[in-house]
Structure formats: C-alpha cells, structure tokens
PAMAR-357479 format. One line per field, with one value per residue (C-alpha): chain; x, y, z. Coordinates in steps of 0.2 Angstrom, whole numbers. Example, Ala and Ser with C-alpha at 12.3 -4.5 7.8 and 13.67 -1.06 7.14 Angstrom:
tifi <- (A; A);
X <- (62; 68);
Y <- (-22; -5);
Z <- (39; 36);
END
This chain:
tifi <- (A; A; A; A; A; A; A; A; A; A; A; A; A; A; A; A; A; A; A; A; A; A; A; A; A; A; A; A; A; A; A; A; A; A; A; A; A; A; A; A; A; A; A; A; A; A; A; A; A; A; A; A; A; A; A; A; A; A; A; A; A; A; A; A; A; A; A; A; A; A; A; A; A; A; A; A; A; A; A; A; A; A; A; A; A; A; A; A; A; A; A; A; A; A; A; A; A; A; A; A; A; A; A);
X <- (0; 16; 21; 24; 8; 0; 8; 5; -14; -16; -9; -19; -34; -30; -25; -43; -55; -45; -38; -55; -60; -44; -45; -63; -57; -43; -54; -65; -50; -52; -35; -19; -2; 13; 26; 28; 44; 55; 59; 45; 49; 50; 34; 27; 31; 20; 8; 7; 7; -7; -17; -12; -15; -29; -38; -40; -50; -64; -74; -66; -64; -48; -45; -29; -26; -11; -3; 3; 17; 14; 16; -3; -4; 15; 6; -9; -1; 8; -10; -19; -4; -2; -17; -31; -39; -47; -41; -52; -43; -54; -43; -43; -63; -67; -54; -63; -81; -75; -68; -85; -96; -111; -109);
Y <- (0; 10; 12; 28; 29; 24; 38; 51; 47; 49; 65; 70; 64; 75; 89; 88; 83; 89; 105; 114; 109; 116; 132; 134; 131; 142; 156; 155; 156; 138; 128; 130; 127; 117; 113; 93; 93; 98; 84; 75; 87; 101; 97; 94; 110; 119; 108; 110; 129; 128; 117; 125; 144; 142; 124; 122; 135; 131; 114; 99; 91; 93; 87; 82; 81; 80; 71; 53; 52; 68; 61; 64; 46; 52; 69; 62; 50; 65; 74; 58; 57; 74; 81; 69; 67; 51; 48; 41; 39; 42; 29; 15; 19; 17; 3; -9; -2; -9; -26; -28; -39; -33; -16);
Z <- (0; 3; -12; -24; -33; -18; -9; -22; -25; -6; -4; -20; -11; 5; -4; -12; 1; 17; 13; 9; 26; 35; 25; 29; 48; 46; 40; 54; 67; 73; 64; 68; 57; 64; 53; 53; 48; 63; 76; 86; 102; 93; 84; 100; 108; 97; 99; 117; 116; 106; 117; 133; 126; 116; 114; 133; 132; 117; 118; 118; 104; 94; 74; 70; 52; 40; 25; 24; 35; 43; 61; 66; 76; 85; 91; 97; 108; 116; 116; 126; 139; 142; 143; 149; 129; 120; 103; 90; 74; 57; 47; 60; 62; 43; 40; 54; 48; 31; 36; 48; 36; 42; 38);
END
C-alpha cells in the first residue's frame, strides 16, 4: 500500500477533500499550522502551546489532520498522555467499519 503511486494518490486525495475543510477552519480562526517537519519534540512544543494557550479554552474536541506520514498518530499519543484526551482515529474507524461484514 506504501508504495509511490499509492503515496502520491493519497496525498492528491487530502490535498482535495481535506484542505477545503482546513481552510474553511482556518478562515473562521479555529486551525492551527505546525510545521511537521522539525523533530517530534520540537513538533510537540507547538503543539502543546497551542493546546495549553488556546484549545484548553474552546470545547473539547480537537481534529488532527495532515498528510501521509505527517506524524498525526505520534502527536496524538503526546496529546492523550499529556493532557487527559481520548483519541479516535478516522482511518482505523473506517478501516474496521469496512472489514466488519455486516456493515
């Protein structure tokens, strides 16, 4: 599934059906940018700041979203141990709702 043309047809899929949702978000002052491609602390960081200065203090449900390989799953692990949140991943969600043989 990891392979180059898998890779690039899902990144063309996010860049389709994701970023109009983020930039509608961003528009209405409710996303935030990190840059992915630092370290996983430095990442992490930010990502902290951002919760502790500004999502701690709007309701509690937080969307994490980024590219294949973006390190989403790594970040929400951080998210859940620090701060007392449950993680519900989209992917794992529709991939068992597709293997469950009555749905």
């Amino acid at each position: 599934d990891d392979n180059l043309n898998s890779i690039r047809k899902r990144f063309a899929t996010y860049v389709k059906e994701t970023m109009p949702i983020i930039n509608s978000f961003e528009n209405e002052g409710k996303c935030w940018k990190i840059n992915a491609g630092e370290s996983v602390e430095s990442v992490y960081t930010e990502v902290r700041k951002i919760i502790v200065n500004d999502v701690l203090k709007l309701p509690k449900v937080l969307f994490v979203l980024g590219g294949p390989g973006a390190g989403k799953g790594t970040q929400c692990a951080n998210i859940v141990r620090d701060h007392n949140f449950e993680q519900l991943s989209a992917g794992d969600l529709l991939r068992a709702e597709r293997k469950n043989p009555n749905s």
